[in-house]
N, C-alpha and C positions, 0 to 999 in steps of 0.2 A: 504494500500500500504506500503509496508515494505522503510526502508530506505534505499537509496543508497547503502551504505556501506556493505550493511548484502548481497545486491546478490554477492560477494566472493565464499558466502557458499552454492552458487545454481552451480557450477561447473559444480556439477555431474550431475544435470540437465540437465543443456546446452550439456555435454559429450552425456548422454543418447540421447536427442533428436537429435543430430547427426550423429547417427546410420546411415550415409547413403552412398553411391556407392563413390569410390575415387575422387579425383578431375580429370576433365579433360583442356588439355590447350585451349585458344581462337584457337574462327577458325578462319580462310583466307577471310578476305571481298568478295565480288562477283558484277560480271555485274556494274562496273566500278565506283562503289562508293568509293573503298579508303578505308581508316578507317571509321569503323563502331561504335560509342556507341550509345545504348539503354538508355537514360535516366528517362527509369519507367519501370523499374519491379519488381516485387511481388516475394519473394523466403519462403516458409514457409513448414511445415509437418502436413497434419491433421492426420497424423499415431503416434504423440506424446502422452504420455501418458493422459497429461493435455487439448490437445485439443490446436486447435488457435478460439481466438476469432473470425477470416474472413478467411478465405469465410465461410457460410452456409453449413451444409450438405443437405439444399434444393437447393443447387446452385450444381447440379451433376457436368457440365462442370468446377467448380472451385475446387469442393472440391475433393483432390488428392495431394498429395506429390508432389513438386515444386520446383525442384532446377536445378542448372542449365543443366546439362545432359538432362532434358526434354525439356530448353528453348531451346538449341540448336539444338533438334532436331526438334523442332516444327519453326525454324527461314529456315529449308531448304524448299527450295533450295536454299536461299540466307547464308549469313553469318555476323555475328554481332562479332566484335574483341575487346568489352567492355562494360557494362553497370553498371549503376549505380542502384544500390538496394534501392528500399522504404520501408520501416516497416507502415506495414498499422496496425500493432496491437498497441492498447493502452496501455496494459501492460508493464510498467517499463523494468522489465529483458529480455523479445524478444529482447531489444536495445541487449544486449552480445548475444541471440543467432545468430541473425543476422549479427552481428559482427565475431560470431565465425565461420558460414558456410563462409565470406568471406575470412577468413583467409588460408579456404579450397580453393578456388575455385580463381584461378587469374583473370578469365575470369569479376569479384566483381572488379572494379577499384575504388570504392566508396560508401560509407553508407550511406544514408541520413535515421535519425532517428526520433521518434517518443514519445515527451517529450511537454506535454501542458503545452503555458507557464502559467503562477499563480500556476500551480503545486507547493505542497512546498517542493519537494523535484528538483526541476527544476534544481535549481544552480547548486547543490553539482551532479547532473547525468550529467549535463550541461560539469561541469571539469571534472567528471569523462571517461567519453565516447569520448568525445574529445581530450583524449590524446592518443586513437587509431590513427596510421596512415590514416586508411580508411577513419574515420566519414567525415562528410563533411557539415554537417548541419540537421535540424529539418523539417519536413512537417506538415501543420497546414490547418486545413479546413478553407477554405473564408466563410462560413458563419458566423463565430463567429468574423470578422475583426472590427465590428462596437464596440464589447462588449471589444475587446483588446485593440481597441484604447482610449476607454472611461475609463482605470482600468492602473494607474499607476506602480504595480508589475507588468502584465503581457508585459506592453513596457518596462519595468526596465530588463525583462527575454530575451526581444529580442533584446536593446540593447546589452547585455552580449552575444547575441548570435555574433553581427555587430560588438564588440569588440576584439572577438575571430577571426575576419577572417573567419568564417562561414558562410554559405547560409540558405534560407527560403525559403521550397516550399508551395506553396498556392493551395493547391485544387479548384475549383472552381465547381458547379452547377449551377450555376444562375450569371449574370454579377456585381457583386461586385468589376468592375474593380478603381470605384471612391474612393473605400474606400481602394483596392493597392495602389493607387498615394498617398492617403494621409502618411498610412504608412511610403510608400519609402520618403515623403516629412521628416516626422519627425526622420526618421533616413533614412539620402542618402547615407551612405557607406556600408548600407546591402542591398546585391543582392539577388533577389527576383524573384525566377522561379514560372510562374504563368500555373499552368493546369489543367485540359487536354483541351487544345485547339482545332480548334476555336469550339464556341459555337454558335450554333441559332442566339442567341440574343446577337448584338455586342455594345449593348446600353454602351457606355460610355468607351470602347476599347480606345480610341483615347487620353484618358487622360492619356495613358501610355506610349504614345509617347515620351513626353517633359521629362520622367522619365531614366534615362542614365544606368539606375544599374538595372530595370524589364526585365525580359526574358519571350520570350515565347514557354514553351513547345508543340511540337506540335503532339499531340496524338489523336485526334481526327477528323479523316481523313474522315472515313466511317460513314452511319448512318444504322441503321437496314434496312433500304430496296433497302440497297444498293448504296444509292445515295454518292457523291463525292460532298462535297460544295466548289466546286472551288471557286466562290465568296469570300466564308469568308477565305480561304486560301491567296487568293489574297490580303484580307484586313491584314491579319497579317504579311504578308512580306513588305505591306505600312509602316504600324505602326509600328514595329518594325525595319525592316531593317534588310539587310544580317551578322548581329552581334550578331543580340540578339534572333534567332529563334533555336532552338535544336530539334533535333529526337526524338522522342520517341515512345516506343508501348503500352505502359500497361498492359502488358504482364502478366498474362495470363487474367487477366477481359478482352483484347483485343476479345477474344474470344467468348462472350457470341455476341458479334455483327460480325465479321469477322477472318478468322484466319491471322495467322500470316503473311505468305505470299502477301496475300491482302491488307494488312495492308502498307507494305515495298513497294510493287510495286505499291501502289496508290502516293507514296511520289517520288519514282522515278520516277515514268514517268513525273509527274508536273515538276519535277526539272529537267527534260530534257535537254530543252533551254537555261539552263543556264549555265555562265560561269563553269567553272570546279574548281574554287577556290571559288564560293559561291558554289557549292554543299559542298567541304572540309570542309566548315564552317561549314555548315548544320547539315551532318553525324558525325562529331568528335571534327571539331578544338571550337566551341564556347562551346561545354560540355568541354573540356576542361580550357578554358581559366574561363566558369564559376563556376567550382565544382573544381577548380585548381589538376587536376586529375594527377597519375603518369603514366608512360609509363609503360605495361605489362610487357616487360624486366625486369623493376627495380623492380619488384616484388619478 
């Protein structure tokens, strides 16, 4: 892994791999949601010279050029007025690509990047990348939460991140919700989006309650055969509360189980009955308030 410093002289790289269609502006929210942001989506090119490490090219429905002109069109008939980009590649330098398609596209209100922390070049990408307007914080898989909390560099990397005013998204596949609490316990001024939500298995969910600074992403709506877990839906707006639950699609992995649409209007319809200032929350204001995001205008 090359050091921080030297991607400078990958520019042309980054130029090259952005080869792609001009920007277009956000669309117009739809069917009485308001402001819309997507707080997970995937934006990458497997038509790059280098290739991306994700998706697969055995993954047909994933592997294809992704940016936003595609997201928007595959979000109608509805409409999304923001979203937040995740870098799902582990390579260092994707942080600037990704950064630099946002600087294309306003529709990018925020970067959350892709920087493990004990990496030793963690710090110095840490200040580096962080002095983009966009970035907004790091994404890290929950399964390794047991091995970061037991390894002093790699909490020394995340405090640095809690020190910066930064965010932590926590992937999740399996309920590693106990070992989020402890986390947020040893650093409680880092806010801590946990996803793709809910899950099956909501063993130990509830320890995230008493936790003021965890959120919960909520992307995990549908399941392959179509079913809707209202239930654990239910459970996440308990434990949580109308503060700390955000939007999100996953956009385009969304797809490999429902498309986009499906996706959107399984979360409106639930959020029907309710007030019209907890949907606000929902759809916009709590991505906001959590990724401290700017208004598309000021772009």
């Amino acid at each position: 892994m090359p050091d921080v410093d030297t991607l400078t002289t990958r520019r042309a790289f980054v130029a090259a791999a952005l080869a792609a269609p001009a920007a277009v502006a956000p669309a117009i929210a739809a069917e009485g949601a308001g402001e819309v942001i997507d707080v997970a989506t995937h934006f990458y090119d497997t038509a790059r010279p280098q290739g991306v490490p994700w998706p697969s090219p055995t993954e047909p429905v994933l592997y294809k050029p992704s940016y936003p002109e595609r997201y928007l069109a595959d979000v109608k008939p509805y409409a999304v007025t923001g979203v937040v980009a995740i870098e799902a590649s582990p390579w260092l330098e994707d942080n600037l690509w990704l950064l630099s398609v946002a600087d294309r596209y306003p529709l990018i209100r925020g970067v959350v990047g892709n920087i493990a922390p004990g990496h030793p070049d963690f710090r110095a990408a840490l200040e580096r990348f962080s002095k983009h307007p966009l970035w907004r914080g790091i994404r890290i898989n929950g399964a390794g939460l047991g091995k970061t909390l037991g390894d002093a560099r790699m909490m020394g990397d995340l405090r640095m991140l809690m020190e910066k005013n930064l965010s932590l998204d926590v992937l999740v596949g399996a309920p590693v919700y106990e070992d989020v609490a402890k986390l947020s316990a040893a650093l409680p001024e880092l806010r801590i989006i946990v996803g793709h939500l809910p899950l099956d298995d909501a063993t130990g969910l509830r320890s995230l309650g008493a936790r003021p600074r965890v959120y919960a992403k909520v992307s995990g709506v549908v399941r392959k055969d179509g079913h809707v877990p209202t239930e654990r839906l239910d459970e996440l707006w308990d434990v949580f509360g109308p503060d700390r639950v955000l939007y999100a699609s996953n956009w385009p992995a969304c797809d490999m189980i429902a498309r986009y649409p499906v996706v959107y209007k399984t979360v409106l319809d639930y959020l029907a009955g309710r007030p019209e200032e907890v949907r606000a929350k929902y759809f916009a204001g709590n991505a906001q308030a959590v990724y401290r995001l700017t208004t598309s205008t000021s772009r």
